[in-house]
C-alpha positions in Angstrom: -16.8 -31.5 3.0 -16.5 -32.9 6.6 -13.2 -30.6 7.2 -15.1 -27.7 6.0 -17.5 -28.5 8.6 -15.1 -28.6 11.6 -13.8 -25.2 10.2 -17.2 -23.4 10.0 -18.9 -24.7 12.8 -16.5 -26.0 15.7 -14.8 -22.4 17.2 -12.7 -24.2 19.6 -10.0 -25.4 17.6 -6.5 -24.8 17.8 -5.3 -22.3 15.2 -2.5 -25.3 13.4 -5.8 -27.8 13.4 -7.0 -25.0 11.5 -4.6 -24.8 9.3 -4.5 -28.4 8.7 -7.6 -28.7 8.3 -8.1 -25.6 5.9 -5.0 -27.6 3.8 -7.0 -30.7 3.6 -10.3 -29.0 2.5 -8.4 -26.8 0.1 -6.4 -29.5 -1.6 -9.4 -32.0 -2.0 -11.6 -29.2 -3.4 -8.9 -28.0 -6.1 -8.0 -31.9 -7.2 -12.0 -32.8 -7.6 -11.6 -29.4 -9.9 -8.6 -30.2 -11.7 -10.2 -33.6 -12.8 -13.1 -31.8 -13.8 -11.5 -29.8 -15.9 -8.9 -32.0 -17.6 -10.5 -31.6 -20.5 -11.6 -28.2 -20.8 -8.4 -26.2 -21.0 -10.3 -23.4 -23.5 -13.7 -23.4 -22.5 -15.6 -20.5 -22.2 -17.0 -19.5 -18.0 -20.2 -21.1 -17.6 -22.5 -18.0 -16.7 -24.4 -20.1 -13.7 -20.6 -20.4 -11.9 -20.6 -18.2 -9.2 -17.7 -16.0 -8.8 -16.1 -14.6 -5.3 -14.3 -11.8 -3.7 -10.9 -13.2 -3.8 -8.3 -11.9 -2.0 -4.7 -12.4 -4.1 -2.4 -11.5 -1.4 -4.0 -14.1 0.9 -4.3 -16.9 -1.9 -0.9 -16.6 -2.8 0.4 -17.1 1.1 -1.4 -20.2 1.2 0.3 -21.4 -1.9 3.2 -20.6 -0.9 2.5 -22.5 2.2 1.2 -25.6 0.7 3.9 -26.2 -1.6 6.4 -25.7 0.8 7.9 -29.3 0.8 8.5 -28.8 -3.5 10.6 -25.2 -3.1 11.9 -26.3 0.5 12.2 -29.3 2.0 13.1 -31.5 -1.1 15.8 -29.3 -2.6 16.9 -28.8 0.7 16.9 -32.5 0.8 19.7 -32.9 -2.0 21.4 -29.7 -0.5 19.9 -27.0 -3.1 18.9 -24.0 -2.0 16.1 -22.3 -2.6 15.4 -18.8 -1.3 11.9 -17.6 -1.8 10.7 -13.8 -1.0 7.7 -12.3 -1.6 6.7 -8.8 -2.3 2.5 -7.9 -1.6 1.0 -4.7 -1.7 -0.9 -3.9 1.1 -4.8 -3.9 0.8 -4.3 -4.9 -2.6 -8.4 -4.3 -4.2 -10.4 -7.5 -4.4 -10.9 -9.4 -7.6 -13.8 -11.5 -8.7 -12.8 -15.4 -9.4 -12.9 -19.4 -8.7 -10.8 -19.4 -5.7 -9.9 -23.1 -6.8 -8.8 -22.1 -10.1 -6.8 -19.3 -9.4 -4.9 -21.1 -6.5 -4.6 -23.7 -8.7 -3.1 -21.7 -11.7 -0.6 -20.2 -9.0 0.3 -23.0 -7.9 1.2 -24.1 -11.2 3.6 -21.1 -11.3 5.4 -21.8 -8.7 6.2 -25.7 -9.2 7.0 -24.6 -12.9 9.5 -21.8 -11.4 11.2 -24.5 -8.7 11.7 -26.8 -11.4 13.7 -24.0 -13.8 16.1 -23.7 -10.5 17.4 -27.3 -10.3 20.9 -25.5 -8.8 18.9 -23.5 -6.5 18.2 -19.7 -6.5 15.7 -17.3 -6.3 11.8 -17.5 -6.4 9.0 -14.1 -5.6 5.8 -14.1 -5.7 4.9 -10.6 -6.1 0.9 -8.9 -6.2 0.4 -4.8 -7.3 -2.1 -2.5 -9.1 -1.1 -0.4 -12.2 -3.5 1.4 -13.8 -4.2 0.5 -18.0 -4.7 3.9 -20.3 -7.7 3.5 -22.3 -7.6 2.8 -26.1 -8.1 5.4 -28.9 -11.9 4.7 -29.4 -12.2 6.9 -26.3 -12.6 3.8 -23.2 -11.8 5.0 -20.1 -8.5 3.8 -17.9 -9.2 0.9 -16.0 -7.3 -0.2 -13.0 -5.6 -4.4 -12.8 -4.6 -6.5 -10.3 -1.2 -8.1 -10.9 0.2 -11.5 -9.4 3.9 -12.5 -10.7 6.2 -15.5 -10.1 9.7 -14.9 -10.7 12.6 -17.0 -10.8 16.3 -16.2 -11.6 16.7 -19.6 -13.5 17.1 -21.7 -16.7 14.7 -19.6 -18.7 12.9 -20.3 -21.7 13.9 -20.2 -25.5 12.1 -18.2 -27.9 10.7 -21.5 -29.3 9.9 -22.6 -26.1 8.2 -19.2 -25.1 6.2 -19.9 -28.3 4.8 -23.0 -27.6 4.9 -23.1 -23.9 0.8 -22.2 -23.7 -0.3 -25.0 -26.0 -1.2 -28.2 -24.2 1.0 -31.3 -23.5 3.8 -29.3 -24.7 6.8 -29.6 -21.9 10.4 -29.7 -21.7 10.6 -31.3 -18.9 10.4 -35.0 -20.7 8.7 -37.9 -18.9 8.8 -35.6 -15.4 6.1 -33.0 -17.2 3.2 -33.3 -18.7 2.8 -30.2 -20.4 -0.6 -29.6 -18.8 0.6 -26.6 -16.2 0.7 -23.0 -18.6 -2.2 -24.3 -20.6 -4.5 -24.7 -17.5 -3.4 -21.5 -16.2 -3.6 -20.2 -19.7 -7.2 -21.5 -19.5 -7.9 -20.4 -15.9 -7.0 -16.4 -17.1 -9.4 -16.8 -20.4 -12.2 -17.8 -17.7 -11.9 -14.7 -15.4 -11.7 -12.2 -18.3 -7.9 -11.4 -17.4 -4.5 -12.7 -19.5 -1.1 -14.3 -19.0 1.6 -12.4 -19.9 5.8 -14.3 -19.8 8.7 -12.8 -20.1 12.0 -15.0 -20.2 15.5 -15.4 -21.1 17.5 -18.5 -21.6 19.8 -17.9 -18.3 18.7 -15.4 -16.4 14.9 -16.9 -15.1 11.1 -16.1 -15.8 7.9 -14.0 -15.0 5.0 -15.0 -15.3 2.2 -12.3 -15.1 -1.1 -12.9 -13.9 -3.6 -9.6 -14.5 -6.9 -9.6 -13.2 -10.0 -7.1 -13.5 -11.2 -6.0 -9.9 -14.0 -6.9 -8.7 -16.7 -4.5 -9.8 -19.5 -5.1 -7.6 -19.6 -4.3 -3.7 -19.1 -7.6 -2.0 -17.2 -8.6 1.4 -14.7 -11.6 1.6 -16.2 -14.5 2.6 -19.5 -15.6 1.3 -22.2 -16.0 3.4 -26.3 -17.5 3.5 -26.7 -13.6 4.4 -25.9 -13.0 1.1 -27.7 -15.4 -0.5 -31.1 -14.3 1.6 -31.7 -18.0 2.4 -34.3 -18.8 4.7 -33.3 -20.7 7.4 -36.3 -23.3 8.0 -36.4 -25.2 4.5 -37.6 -28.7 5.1 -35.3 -30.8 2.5 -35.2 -34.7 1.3 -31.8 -35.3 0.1 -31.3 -38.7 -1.8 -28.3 -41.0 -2.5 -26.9 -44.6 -2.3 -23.8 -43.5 -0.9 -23.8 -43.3 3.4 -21.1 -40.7 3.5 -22.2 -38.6 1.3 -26.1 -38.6 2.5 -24.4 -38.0 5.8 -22.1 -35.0 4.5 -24.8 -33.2 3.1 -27.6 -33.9 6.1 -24.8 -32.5 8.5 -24.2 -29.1 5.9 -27.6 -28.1 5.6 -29.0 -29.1 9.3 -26.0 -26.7 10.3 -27.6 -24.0 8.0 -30.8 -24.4 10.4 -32.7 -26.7 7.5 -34.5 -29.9 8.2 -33.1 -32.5 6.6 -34.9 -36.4 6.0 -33.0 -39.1 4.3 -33.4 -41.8 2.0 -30.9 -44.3 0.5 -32.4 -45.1 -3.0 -34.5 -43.8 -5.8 -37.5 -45.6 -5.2 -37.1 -44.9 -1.1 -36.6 -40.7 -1.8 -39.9 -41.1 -4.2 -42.3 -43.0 -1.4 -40.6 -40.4 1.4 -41.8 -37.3 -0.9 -45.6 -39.1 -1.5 -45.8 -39.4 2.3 -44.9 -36.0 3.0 -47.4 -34.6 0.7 -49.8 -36.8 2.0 -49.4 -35.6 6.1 -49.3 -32.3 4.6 -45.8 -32.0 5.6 -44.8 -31.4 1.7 -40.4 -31.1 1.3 -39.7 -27.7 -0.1 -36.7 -29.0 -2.1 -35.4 -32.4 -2.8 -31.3 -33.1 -3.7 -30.8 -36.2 -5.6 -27.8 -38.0 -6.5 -28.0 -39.2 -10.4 -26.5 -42.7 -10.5 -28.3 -45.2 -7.9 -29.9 -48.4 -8.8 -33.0 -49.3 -10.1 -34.3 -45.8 -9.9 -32.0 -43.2 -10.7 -31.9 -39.1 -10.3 -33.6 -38.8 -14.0 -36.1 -41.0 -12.9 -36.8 -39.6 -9.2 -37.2 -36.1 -10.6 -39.5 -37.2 -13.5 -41.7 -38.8 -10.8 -41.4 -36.0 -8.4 -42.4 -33.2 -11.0 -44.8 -35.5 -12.0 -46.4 -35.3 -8.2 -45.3 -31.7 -7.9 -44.5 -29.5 -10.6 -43.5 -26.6 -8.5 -41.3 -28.2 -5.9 -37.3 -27.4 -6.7 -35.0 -31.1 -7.9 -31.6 -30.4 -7.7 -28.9 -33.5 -9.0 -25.8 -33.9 -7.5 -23.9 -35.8 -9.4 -19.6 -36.5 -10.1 -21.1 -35.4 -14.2 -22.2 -32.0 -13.2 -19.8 -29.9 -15.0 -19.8 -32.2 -18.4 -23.9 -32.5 -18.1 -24.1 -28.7 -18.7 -21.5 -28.4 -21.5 -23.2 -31.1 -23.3 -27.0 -30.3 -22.6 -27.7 -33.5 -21.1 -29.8 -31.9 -17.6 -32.8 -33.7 -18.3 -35.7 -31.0 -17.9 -37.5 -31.9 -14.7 -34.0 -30.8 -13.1 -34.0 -27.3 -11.8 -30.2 -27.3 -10.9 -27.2 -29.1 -10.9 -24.7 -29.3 -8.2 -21.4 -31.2 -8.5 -19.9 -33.4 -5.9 -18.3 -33.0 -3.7 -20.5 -30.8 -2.1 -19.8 -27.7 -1.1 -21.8 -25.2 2.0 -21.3 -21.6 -0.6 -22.6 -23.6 -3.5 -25.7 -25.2 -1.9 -26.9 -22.1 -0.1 -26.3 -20.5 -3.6 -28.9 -22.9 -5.1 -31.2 -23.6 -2.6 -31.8 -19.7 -2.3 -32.2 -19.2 -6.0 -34.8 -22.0 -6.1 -36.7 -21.0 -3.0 -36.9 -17.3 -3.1 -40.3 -17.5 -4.2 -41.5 -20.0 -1.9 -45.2 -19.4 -0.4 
């Protein structure tokens, strides 16, 4: 969260602290969602995730950036070899996605296609369109986006290209764990697209990626414009933890949003009464959901109690297994996982205050 800061809101930085700092964003964001998800390799998209122009060409060159020391630097390390090439069409059309998914389903493919060239050899990453013909019940043609990793090594066996989307199924022994293909496998089901592998014991893989485009007019690069966010919300944000009550002050007093602090239940519910009672009233309140004595259930309960129309939103590490499972109690109006992120509270705080007086 606090690298995401520096990169949105400090222009003068070098272009490599950029990029560093862009790596160490990225890779906290995708392992907070990889643990997330550990358990969820089939489920269905949950229709409140909000998905983004992505940009394939661009997500794939960061892969291929971040993973550098695995195709790189280690082989080259034992004196293997790898060459890796890729292949982008230009101005390849958006699609609509997780960006953290998808980069992390790539970057699944490409570890998977190092490790079938233990001798070294050959690895692209390729992106195109190609146009699908329409089935016989009269649909019209509709136009995919393609990412592929190729590899010119080991390649699979039939019974291996069987079984190689079913999790904890690897080859690979105690150095796999047989999670990779069935996130990815997961990842596709998600974003309405498919997998698609083609192999052959001694002369390498593909691995297809297909995507629909993005249907909708929208720009790289989400934005509060988007979200029509007013920029003078007065905001209490809740929670035990120091860094993270600082993380999210700093976020939202960027966004132009005044932001008061409290570090307990109890401490967020007195702050609200006394707002309400200088007729200073918060016009959304963020609360984490375990603290002691008084926790997020119990802060919102109060709070709706006191004011029925004023927006609670629980952060909270459970986010993602609180929705599956039903379990947002019903004074919560939304849900935001930690950590934090800028596109996600704009998103919320938007939806929840458009209709503020």
């Amino acid at each position: 969260g606090f690298a995401g800061l520096l990169l949105e809101y400090e222009p003068n930085l070098s272009a490599s602290a950029r990029k560093n700092l862009n790596y160490i964003r990225t890779a906290g964001e995708d392992v907070a969602h990889i643990v997330a998800r550990m358990r969820e390799f089939y489920r269905q998209r949950d229709k409140q995730e909000i998905l983004f122009p992505l940009n394939l060409n661009e997500l794939a060159e960061q892969v291929i950036d971040m993973t550098r020391p695995r195709w790189r630097d280690i082989p080259q390390g034992r004196g293997i070899m790898v060459e890796t090439e890729t292949d982008f069409t230009p101005e390849l059309p958006l699609v609509a996605g997780i960006e953290a998914e998808v980069r992390e389903a790539v970057t699944n493919l490409i570890l998977n296609a190092v490790d079938a060239l233990p001798g070294g050899g050959k690895l692209i990453v390729r992106t195109r369109t190609q146009k699908i013909a329409g089935d016989k019940k009269g649909s019209n043609a509709t136009t995919r986006a393609y990412l592929e990793v190729v590899d010119n090594g080991t390649g699979m066996s039939e019974m291996t290209l069987k079984h190689c989307l079913e999790p904890f199924y690897s080859t690979k022994g105690q150095r796999g764990t047989g999670l990779g293909l069935a996130m990815v496998y997961g990842v596709m089901e998600r974003h309405q697209g498919k997998i698609e592998i083609e192999s052959e014991l001694g002369k390498g893989t593909t691995v297809r990626l297909v995507f629909p485009l993005l249907t909708q007019r929208a720009e790289p690069g989400v934005g509060k414009e988007l979200f029509n966010l007013p920029p003078d919300l007065h905001i209490l944000c809740i929670d035990d933890e120091p860094m993270l009550r600082e993380l999210v002050k700093e976020m939202l007093q960027k966004e132009g949003h005044t932001v008061q602090c409290a570090d307990g239940g109890q401490a967020g519910v007195d702050m609200f009464r006394k707002a309400m009672e200088v007729k200073n009233p918060f016009d959304a309140v963020i609360t984490d959901l375990g603290m002691p004595y008084v926790d997020g259930r119990e802060v919102a309960k109060l709070l709706k109690k006191d004011s029925p129309k004023t927006p609670v939103i629980l952060l909270t590490g459970w986010g993602a297994f609180m929705k599956r499972d039903g379990e947002i109690p019903p004074q919560v109006d939304g849900v935001l996982s930690k950590p934090p992120r800028i596109t996600e509270l704009r998103e919320i705080l938007a939806r929840l205050t458009k209709n503020r007086n």
